[in-house]
C-alpha positions as CSV (number, residue, x, y, z in Angstrom):
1,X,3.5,6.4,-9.3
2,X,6.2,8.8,-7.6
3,X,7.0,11.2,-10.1
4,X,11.1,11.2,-10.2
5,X,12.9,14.6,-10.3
6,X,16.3,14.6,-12.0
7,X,18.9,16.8,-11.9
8,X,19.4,19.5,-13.9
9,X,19.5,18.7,-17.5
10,X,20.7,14.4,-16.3
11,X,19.6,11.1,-15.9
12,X,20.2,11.3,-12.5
13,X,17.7,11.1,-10.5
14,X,17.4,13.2,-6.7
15,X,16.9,9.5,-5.2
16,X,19.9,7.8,-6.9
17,X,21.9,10.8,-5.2
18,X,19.8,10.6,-1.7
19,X,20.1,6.8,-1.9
20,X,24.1,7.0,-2.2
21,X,24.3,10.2,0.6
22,X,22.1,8.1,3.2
23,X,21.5,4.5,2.8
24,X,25.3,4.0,1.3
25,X,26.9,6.8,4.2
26,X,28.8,7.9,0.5
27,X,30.3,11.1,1.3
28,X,29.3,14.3,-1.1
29,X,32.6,14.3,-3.1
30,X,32.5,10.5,-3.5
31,X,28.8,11.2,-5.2
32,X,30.7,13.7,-7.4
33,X,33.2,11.4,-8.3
34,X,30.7,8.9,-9.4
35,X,28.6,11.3,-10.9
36,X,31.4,13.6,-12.7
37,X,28.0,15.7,-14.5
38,X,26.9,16.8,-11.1
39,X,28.4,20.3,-9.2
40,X,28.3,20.5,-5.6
41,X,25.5,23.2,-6.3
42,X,23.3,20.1,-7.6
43,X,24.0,18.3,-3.9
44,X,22.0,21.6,-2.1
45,X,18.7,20.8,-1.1
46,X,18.4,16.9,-2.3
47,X,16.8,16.2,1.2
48,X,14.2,18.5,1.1
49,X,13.2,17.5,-2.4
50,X,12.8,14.0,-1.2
51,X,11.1,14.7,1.9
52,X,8.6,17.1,-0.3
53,X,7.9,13.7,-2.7
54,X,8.2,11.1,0.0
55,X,5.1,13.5,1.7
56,X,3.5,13.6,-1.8
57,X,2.9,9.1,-1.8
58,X,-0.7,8.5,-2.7
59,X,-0.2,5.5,-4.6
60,X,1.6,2.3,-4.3
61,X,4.6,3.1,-6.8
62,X,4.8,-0.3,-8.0
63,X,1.1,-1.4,-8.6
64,X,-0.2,2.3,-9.0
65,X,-3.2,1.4,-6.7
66,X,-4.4,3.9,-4.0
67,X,-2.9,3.9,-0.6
68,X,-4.9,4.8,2.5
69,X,-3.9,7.7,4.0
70,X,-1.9,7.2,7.5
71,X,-5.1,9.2,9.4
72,X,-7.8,6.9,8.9
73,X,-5.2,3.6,9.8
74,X,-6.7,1.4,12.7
75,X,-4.9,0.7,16.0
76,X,-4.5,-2.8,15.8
77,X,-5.9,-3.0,12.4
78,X,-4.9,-5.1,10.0
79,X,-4.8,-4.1,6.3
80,X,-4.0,-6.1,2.9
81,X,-1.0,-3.9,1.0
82,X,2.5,-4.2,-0.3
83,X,6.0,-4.3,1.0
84,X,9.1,-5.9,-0.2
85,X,8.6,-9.1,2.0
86,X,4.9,-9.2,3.1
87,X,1.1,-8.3,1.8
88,X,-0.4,-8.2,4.9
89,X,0.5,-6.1,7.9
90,X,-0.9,-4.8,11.4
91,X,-0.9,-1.0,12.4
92,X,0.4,0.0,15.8
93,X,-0.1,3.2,16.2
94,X,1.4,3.4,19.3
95,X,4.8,2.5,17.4
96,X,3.9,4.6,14.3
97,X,4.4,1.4,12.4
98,X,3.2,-1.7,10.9
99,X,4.2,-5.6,11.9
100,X,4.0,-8.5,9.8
101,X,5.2,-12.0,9.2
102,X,8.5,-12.7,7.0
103,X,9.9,-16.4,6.1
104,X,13.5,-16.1,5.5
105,X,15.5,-19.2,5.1
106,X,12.6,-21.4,6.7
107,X,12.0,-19.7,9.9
108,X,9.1,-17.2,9.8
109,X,9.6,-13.8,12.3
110,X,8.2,-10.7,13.1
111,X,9.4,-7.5,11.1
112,X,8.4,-3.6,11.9
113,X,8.2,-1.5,9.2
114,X,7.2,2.0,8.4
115,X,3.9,3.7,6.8
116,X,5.2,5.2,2.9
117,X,5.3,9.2,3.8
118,X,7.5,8.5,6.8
119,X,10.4,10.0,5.9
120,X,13.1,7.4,7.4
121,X,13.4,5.0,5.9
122,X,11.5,5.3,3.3
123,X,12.8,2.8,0.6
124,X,11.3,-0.2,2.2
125,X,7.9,0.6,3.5
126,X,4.3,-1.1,3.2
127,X,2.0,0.4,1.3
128,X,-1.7,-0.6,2.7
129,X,-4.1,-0.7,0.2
130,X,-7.3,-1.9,1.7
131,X,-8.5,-2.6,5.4
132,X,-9.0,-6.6,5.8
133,X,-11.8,-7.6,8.2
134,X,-10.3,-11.3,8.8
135,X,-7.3,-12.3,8.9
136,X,-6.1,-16.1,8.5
137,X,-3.3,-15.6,11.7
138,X,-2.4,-13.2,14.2
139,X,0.6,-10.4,13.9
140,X,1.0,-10.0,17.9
141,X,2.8,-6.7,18.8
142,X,5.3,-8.8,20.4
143,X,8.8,-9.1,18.7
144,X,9.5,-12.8,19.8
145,X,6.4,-14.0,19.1
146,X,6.3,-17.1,17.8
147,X,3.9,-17.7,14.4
148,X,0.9,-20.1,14.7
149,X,-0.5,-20.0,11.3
150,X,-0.4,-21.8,7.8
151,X,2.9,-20.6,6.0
152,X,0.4,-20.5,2.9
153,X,-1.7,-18.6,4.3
154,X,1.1,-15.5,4.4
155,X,1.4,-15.7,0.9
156,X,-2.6,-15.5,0.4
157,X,-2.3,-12.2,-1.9
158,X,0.7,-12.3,-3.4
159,X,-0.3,-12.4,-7.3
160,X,-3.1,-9.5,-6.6
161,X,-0.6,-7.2,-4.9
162,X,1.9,-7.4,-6.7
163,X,0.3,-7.4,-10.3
164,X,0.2,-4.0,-11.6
C-alpha cells in the first residue's frame, strides 16, 4: 500500500491537499482556509512529493497484491487487475493506456484509463495484476465500438480483485 506523507506534525495528508489543488481547481488560499493548521510554506513542493510516491506504486493500494511493472506490459495484451469500474483491461501501448468495458446505467462502453505511476491522473487508474491468456470478449482499440460479449462475463473477477 502507498505509504501517505502528512504534513508537518497533521492529519493531513500531501494527497488530501494535491487532491483539493488539482482535481477540485481549489485555489492555495482556499486550501488554507479549509485547512487553518497549514502555512503557505506547507503548500511548497506538494507536487513533487506526489509525483515522487505516485513513481514509487508497486502494489495495488487497495488489495496490496503486486502490480506488474509498465515495461514488461504487452501491446495488445490483456491483463486481469483493478480499477474503480473494471477488472480486466487491454494495454495499448501506442496510447500509453489501457481500455476496458464499463456498464453504466445499462449500456456497456469503452473507457481509457491510465497505467498507476502515470502521473495524471492518477486517482483513477488500473492496477494490472496478472497477464490473462484468454479472454471471454474483445476490448477493440476503437472508441465506438460496440460490446459483443456476455455482460456476466465483465464481472468474471470481481470478488478475487477486489478482496484484500
Amino acid at each position: 500500500m502507498r505509504r501517505r506523507t502528512f504534513l508537518r506534525h497533521t492529519s493531513i495528508t500531501t494527497e488530501q491537499v494535491y487532491k483539493c489543488l488539482t482535481f477540485y481547481g481549489m485555489s492555495e488560499e482556499a486550501v488554507l482556509a479549509q485547512y487553518p493548521q497549514l502555512t503557505p510554506e506547507d503548500l511548497v513542493g506538494i507536487e513533487d512529493t506526489i509525483v515522487a510516491e505516485i513513481r514509487r506504486i508497486d502494489r495495488d493500494e487497495w488489495t496490496g497484491r503486486p502490480i506488474l511493472p509498465k515495461p514488461t506490459l504487452t501491446d495488445g495484451g490483456y491483463y486481469k487487475g483493478r480499477c474503480r469500474n473494471a477488472t480486466v483491461a487491454r494495454w495499448n501501448a501506442k496510447e500509453n493506456c489501457f481500455y476496458h468495458w464499463r456498464e453504466k446505467l445499462g449500456a456497456i462502453f469503452l473507457e481509457t484509463i491510465r497505467y498507476p505511476t502515470d502521473e495524471e491522473p492518477w486517482f483513477d487508474v488500473f492496477y494490472p495484476v496478472e497477464p490473462l491468456r484468454t479472454c471471454q470478449f474483445e476490448i477493440p482499440f476503437e472508441k465506438h465500438a460496440r460490446f459483443e460479449g456476455k455482460t456476466e462475463d465483465l464481472y468474471r473477477f470481481t470478488e478475487e480483485m477486489w478482496s484484500k
